[in-house]
C-alpha positions in Angstrom: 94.7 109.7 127.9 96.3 112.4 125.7 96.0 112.6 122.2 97.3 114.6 119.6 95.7 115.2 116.8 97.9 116.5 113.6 96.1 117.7 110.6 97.5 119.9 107.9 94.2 121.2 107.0 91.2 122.4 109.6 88.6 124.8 109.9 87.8 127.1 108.7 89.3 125.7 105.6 86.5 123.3 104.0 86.8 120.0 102.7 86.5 116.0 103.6 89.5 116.0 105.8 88.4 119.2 108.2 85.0 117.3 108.2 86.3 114.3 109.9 89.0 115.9 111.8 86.9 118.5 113.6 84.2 115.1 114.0 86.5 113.0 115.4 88.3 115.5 117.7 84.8 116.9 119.5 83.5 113.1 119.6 86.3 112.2 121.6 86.8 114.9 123.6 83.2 114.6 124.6 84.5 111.4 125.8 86.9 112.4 128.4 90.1 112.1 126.0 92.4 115.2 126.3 92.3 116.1 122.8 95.2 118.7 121.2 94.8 119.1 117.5 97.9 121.3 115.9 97.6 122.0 112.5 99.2 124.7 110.1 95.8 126.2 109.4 95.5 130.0 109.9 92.4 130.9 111.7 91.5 133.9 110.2 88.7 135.3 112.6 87.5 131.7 113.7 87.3 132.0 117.4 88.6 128.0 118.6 87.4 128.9 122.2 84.5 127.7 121.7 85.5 124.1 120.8 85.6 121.3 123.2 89.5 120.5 122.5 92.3 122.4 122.6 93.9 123.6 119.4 97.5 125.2 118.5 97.8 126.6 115.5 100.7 127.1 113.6 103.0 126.4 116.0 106.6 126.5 116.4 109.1 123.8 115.7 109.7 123.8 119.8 106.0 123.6 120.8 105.4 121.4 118.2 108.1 118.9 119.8 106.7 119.8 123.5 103.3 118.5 122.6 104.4 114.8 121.0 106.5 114.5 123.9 103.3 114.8 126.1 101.0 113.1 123.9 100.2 109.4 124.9 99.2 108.5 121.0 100.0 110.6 118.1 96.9 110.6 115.3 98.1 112.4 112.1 95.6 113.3 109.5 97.2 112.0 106.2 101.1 111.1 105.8 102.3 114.2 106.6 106.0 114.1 106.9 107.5 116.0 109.8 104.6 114.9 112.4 105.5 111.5 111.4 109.6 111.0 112.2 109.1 113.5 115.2 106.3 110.8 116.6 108.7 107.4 115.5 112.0 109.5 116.6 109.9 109.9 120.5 108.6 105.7 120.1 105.3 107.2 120.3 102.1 104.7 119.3 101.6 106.5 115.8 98.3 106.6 114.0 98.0 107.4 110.5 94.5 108.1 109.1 94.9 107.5 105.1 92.5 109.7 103.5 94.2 109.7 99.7 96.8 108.2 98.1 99.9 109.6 99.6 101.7 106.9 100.2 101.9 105.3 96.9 101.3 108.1 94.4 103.3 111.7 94.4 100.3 114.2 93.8 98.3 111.9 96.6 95.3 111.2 93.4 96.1 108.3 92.2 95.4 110.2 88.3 97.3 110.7 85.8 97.3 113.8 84.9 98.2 113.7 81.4 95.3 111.7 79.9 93.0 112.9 82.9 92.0 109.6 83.7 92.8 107.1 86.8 96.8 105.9 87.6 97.5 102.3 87.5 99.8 102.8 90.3 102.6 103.7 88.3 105.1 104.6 91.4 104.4 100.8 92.8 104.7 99.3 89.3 108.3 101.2 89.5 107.3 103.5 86.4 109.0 106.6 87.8 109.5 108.7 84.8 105.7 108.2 84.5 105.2 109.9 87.8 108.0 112.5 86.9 105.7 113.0 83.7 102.4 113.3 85.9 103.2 115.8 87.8 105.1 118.2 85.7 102.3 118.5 83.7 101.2 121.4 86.4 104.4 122.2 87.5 108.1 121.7 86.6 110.1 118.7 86.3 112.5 119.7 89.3 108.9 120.1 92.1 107.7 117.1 90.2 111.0 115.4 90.9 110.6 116.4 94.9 107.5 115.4 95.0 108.7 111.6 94.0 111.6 111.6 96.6 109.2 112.9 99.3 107.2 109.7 98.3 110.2 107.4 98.9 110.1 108.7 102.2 106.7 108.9 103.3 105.8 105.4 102.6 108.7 103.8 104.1 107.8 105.8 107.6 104.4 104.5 107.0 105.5 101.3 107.1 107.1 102.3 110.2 104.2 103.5 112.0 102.0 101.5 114.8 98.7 101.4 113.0 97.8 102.7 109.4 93.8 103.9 109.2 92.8 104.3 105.7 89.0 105.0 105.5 87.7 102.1 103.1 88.7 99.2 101.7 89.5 99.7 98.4 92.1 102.5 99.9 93.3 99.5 101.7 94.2 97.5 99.0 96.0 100.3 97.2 98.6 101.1 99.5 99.2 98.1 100.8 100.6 98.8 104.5 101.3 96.9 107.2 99.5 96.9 109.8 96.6 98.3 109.0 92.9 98.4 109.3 89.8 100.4 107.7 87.8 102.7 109.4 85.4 104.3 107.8 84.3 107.8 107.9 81.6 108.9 110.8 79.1 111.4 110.2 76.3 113.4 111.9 72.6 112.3 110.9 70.9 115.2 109.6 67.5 113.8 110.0 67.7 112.4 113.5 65.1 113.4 116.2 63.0 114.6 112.9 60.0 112.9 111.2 60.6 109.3 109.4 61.6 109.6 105.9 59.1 109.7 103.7 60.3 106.6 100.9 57.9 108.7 98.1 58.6 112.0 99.3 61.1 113.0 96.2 58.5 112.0 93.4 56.5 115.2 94.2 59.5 117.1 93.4 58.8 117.6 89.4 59.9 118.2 87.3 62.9 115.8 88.8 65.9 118.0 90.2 69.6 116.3 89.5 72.9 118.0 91.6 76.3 117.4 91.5 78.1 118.7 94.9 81.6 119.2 95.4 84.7 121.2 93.3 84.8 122.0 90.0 88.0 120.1 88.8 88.8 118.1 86.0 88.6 115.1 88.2 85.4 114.8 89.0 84.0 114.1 85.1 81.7 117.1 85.0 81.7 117.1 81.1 80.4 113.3 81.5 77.3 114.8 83.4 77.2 117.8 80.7 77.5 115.8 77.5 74.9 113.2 79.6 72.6 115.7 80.3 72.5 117.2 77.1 71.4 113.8 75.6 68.4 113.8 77.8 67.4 117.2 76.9 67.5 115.8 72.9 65.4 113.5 73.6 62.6 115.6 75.2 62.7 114.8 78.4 62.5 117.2 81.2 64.3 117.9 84.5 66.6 120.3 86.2 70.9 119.9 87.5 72.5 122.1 89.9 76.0 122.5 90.1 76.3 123.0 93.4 80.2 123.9 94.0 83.7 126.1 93.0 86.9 125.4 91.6 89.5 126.2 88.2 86.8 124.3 86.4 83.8 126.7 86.7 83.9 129.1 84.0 85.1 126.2 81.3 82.2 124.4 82.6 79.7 127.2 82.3 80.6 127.9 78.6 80.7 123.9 78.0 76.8 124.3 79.5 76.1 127.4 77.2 77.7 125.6 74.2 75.7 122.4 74.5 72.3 124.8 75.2 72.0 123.3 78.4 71.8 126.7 80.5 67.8 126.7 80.5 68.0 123.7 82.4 71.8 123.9 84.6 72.2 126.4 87.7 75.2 127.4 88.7 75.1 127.9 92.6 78.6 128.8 93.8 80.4 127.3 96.9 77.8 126.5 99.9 77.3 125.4 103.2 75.0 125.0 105.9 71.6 126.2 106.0 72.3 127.7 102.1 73.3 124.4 101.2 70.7 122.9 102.5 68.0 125.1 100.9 69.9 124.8 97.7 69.3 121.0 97.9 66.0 121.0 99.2 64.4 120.1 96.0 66.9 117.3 94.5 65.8 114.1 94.4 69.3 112.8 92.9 73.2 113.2 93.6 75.3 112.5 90.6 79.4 112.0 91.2 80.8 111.5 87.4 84.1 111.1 89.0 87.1 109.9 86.5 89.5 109.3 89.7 89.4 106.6 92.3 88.3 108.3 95.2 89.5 107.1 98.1 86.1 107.1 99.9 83.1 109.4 98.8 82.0 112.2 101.6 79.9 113.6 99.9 77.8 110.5 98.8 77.8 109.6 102.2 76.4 113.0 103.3 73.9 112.5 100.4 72.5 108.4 101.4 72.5 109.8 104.9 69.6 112.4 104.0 67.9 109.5 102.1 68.8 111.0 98.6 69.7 108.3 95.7 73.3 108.5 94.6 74.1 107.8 90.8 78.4 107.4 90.6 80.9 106.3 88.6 81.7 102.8 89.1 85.1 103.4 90.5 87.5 102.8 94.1 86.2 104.0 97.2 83.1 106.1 95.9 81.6 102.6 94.4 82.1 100.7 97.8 80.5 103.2 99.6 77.3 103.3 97.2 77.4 99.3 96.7 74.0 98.2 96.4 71.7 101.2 97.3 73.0 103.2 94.1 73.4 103.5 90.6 76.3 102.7 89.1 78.5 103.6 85.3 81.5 102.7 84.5 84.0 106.1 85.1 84.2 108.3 81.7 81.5 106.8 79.7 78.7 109.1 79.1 76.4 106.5 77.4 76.2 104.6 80.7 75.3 107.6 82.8 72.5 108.6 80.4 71.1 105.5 80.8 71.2 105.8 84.2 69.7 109.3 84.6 67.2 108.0 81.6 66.4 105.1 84.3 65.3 107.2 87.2 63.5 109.6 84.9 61.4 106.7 83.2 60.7 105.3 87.0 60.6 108.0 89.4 59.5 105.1 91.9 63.5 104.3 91.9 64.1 107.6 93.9 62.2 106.8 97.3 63.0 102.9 97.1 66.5 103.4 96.3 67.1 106.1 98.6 65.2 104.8 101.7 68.2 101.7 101.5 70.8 104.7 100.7 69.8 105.5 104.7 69.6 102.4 105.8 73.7 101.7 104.5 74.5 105.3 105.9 73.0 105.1 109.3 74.5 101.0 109.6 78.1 102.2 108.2 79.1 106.2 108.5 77.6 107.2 111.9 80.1 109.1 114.0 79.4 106.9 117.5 80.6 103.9 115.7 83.7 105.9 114.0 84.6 107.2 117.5 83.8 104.1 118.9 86.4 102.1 116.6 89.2 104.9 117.4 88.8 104.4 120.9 89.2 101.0 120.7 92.6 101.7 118.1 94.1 103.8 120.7 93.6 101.3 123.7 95.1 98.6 121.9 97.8 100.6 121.2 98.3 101.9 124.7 98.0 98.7 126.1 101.2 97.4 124.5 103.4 100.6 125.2 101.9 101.9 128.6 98.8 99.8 129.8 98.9 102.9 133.0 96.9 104.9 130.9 94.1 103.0 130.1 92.1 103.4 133.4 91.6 107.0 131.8 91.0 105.7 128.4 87.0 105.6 127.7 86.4 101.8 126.3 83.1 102.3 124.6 80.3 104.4 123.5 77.3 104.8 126.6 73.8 103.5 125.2 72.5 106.9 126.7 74.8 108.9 123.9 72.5 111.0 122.1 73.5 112.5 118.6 72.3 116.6 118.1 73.1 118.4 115.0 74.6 121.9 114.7 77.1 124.4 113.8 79.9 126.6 115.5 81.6 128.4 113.3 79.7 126.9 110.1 81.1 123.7 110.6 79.5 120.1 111.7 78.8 119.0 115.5 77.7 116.1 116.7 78.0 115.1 120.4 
């Protein structure tokens, strides 16, 4: 089988979306599937040699045709546009993986930018001058305008499309597509192949270490956490947060923490990955995501219950269905409910290793990357079967039971085989 894989952003670049894409790409391609990914994305120094799958890079218009016409399925990472009516103009079996909101909301968020908080889906509800609003608010009203028409279009050749992925439920339910079905993200586990987790191992870690991980935007509620934080602090109690991450946000936040007299307690690390992420976290027993916005599915929590590490997060879209049950949960914006979460786990340390050993359990049943793989593999035969059923006596059906999982990195980003 052939596949194409389309995504607008890739490594080197960092983020959610490369993480799956450059997961899913070398778990099927371990798999026998002939796997081209094309995406816009610059290399700038990465070497892509070295990657089990072919990938074109900022290709031309004609190349760009050459390689649908060859593909067998077309997999697009997000509602991008041109991919999208090339793939339905050739009748090819076109999957689109949904990883935000593009398809119902004009800056892909689902927030609404002028009272930072989360959109009732004002384009569905037919509220245009709302969107219009939205959107200028960081641009003008004639992008903000585009952006709306370019909406129009994209969810209409969404609805066109053989099969629309988006990666929980509650991403589901918001766009409300045709013909779709959830798959939810696949990840690596860190801790395979190493010693059991150790369900009290965090309560030696005092005083008890708190980290937010991700970008600094306006978003992701980091004043909540702040204003939280510096509640606890009034109240004598002692512990440390890192802010592990960069964005716009960063220097407002850092005088916020030096307003508040927090910085005793707060780090700022920076952006990092790999091994330097991993030593950053080595001591925090607790992930907190304040987010305001509905995200659409959580990667980083994920990342987070896969290590064994208890997740507090706002109690909002995606994010909450992904910590259901093995978390702690606020409602999104209100900074007494966090405190008395983060009050909770500092009052009963105990909660850290109980509620983090099910964090694991979730992870490992839900977000491996065999059974994301193993679900995509089982998209595209379906697919092929009704358009060209030739092509599935090279089409892998399943995952082996002798697949083994390995952790690593080629060119500072994930591999699991």
């Amino acid at each position: 089988m052939k596949l194409l894989i389309y995504s607008h952003s890739f490594a080197p670049s960092i983020g959610g979306v490369e993480t799956y894409v450059m997961l899913l790409a070398r778990g099927l391609a371990d798999r026998t599937v002939g796997v081209t990914l094309v995406t816009p994305t610059p290399a700038d120094g990465m070497d892509d040699t070295g990657l089990p799958f072919r990938v074109l890079r900022r290709p031309t218009s004609r190349l760009l045709l050459r390689q649908l016409r060859a593909a067998d399925v077309v997999h697009i990472a997000g509602p991008c546009l041109l991919p999208m009516l090339l793939g339905l103009a050739f009748r090819k079996p076109v999957v689109i993986e949904h990883h935000g909101y593009q398809a119902v909301c004009p800056n892909g968020l689902l927030f609404y930018e002028p009272t930072h908080t989360a959109c009732p889906t004002h384009f569905l509800e037919k509220r245009y001058s709302k969107c219009l609003r939205c959107n200028a608010t960081n641009s003008s009203y004639l992008r903000s305008l585009v952006k709306l028409l370019l909406t129009f279009i994209r969810r209409q050749a969404c609805k066109m499309v053989r099969l629309n992925a988006p990666i929980s439920h509650h991403l589901n339910s918001r766009l409300g597509l045709p013909g779709s079905r959830v798959i939810y993200y696949g990840i690596c586990d860190p801790l395979k192949g190493t010693k059991s987790l150790d369900k009290e191992r965090c309560e030696f870690f005092l005083p008890l270490t708190f980290a937010y991980v991700g970008r600094l935007v306006n978003e992701k509620g980091l004043p909540v956490l702040l204003q939280a934080v510096r509640q606890l602090k009034g109240a004598g109690y002692q512990f440390r947060l890192k802010i592990v991450g960069d964005g716009p946000e960063r220097s407002n936040l850092e005088e916020m923490a030096t307003a508040l007299g927090l910085r005793d307690c707060i780090s700022f690390t920076g952006q990092l990955q790999g091994d330097a992420l991993q030593t950053a976290l080595g001591d925090v027993s607790v992930v907190v995501m304040a987010t305001l916005m509905e995200e659409t599915a959580g990667l980083a929590a994920i990342e987070q219950m896969m290590r064994g590490r208890l997740v507090i997060a706002s109690d909002i879209g995606g994010l909450a269905e992904v910590v259901n049950g093995v978390g702690l949960k606020f409602a999104a914006g209100d900074t007494a409910g966090l405190t008395s979460c983060l009050q909770g786990v500092l009052d009963e340390p105990g909660l850290v290793g109980v509620l983090g050993s099910k964090a694991r359990q979730r992870a490992l049943g839900l977000f491996l990357q065999q059974r994301m793989i193993a679900e995509h593999l089982a998209v595209y035969r379906e697919l092929l079967a009704d358009s060209d059923p030739s092509i599935l006596a090279s089409c892998p059906s399943s995952i082996g039971a002798g697949d083994r999982e390995t952790v690593g990195e080629d060119h500072g980003v994930p591999k699991c085989t």
